[in-house]
Z-matrix of the N, CA and C atoms (Angstrom, degrees):
N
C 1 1.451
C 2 1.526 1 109.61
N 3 1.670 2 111.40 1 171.19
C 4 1.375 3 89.82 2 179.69
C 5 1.424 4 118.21 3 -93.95
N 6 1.335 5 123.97 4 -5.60
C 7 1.630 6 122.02 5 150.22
C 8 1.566 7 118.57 6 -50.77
N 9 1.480 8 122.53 7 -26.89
C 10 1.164 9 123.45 8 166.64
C 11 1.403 10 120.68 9 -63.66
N 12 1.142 11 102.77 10 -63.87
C 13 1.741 12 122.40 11 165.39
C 14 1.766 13 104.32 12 -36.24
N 15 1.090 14 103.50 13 -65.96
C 16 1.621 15 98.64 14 -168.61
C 17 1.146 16 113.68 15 -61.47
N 18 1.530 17 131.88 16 -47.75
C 19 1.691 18 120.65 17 164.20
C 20 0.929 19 131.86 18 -30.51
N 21 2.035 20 103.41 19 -56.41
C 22 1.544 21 106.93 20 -170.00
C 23 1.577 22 106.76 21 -62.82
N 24 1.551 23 121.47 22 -34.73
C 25 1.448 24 116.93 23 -168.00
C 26 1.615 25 104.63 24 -108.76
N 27 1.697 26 109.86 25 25.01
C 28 1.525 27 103.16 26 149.01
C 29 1.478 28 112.35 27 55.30
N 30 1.199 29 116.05 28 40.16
C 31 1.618 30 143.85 29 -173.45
C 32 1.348 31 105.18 30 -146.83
N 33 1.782 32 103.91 31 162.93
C 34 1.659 33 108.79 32 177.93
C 35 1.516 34 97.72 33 -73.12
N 36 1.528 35 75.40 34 -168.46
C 37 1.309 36 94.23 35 179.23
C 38 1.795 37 119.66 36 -88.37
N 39 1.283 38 80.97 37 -41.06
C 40 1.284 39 107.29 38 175.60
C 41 1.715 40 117.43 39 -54.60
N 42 1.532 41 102.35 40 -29.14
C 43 1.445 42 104.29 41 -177.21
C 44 1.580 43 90.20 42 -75.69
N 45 1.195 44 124.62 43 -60.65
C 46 1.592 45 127.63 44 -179.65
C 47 1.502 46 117.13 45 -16.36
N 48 1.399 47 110.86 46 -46.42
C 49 1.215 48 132.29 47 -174.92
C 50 1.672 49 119.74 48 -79.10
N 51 1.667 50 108.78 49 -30.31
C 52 1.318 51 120.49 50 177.48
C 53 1.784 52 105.26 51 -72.68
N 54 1.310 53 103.50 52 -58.04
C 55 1.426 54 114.12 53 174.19
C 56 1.667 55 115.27 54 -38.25
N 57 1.362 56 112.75 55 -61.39
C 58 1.332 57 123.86 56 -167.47
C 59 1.713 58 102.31 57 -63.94
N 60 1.335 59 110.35 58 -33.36
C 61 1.500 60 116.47 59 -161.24
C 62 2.418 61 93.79 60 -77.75
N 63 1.330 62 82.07 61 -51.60
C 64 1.901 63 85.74 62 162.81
C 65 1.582 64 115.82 63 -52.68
N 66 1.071 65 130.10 64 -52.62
C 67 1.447 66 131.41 65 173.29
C 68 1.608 67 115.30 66 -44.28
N 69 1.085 68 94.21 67 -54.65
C 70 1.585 69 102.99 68 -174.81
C 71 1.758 70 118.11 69 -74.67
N 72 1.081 71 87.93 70 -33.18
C 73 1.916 72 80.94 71 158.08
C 74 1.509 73 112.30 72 -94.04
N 75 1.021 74 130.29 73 -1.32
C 76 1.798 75 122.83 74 -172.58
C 77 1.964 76 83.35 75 -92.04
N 78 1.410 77 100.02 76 -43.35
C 79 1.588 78 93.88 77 -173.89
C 80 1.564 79 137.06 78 -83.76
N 81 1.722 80 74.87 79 7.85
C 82 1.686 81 102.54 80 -175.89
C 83 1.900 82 123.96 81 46.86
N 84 1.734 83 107.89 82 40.38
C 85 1.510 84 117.53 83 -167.47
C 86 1.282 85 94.48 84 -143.94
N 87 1.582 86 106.62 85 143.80
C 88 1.297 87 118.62 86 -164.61
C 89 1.984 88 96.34 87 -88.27
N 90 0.829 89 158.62 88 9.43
C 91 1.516 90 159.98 89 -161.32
C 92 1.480 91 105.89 90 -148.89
N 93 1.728 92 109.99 91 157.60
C 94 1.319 93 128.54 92 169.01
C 95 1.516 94 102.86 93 -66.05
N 96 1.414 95 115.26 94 -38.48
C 97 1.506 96 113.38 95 -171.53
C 98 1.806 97 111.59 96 -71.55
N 99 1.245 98 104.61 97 -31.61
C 100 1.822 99 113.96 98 169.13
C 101 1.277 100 98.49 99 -71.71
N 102 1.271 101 146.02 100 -9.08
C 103 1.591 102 129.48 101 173.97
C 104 1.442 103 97.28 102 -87.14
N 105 1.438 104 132.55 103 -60.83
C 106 1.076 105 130.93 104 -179.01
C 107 1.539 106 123.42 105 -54.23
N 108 1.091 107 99.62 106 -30.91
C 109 2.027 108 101.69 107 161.72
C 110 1.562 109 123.10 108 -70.27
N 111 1.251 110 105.58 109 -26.06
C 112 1.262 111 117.35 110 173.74
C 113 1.566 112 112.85 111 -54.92
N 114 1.871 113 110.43 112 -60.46
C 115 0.909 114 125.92 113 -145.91
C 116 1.383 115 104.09 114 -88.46
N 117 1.450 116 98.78 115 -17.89
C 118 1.986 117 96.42 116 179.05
C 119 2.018 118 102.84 117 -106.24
N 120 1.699 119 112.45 118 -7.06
C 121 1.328 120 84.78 119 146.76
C 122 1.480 121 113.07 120 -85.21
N 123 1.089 122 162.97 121 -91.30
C 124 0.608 123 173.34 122 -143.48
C 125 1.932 124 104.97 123 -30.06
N 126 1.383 125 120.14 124 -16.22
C 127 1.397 126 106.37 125 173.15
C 128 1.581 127 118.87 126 -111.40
């Protein structure tokens, strides 16, 4: 979750949310799981 996320990396939450919300338009996919497809086609 992104309360998970933000603990472990000692950040808000809110940043969690900024980041993820950037990913998803740079990767042009509406889901966390379309970022990660992106990123392993792409290598």
């Amino acid at each position: 979750t992104n309360k998970e996320i933000a603990r472990h990396l000692d950040i808000s939450e809110h940043t969690v949310k900024e980041h993820v919300r950037h990913l998803l338009k740079k990767t042009k996919t509406t889901t966390r799981t379309g970022i990660l497809a992106q990123i392993f086609q792409d290598t």
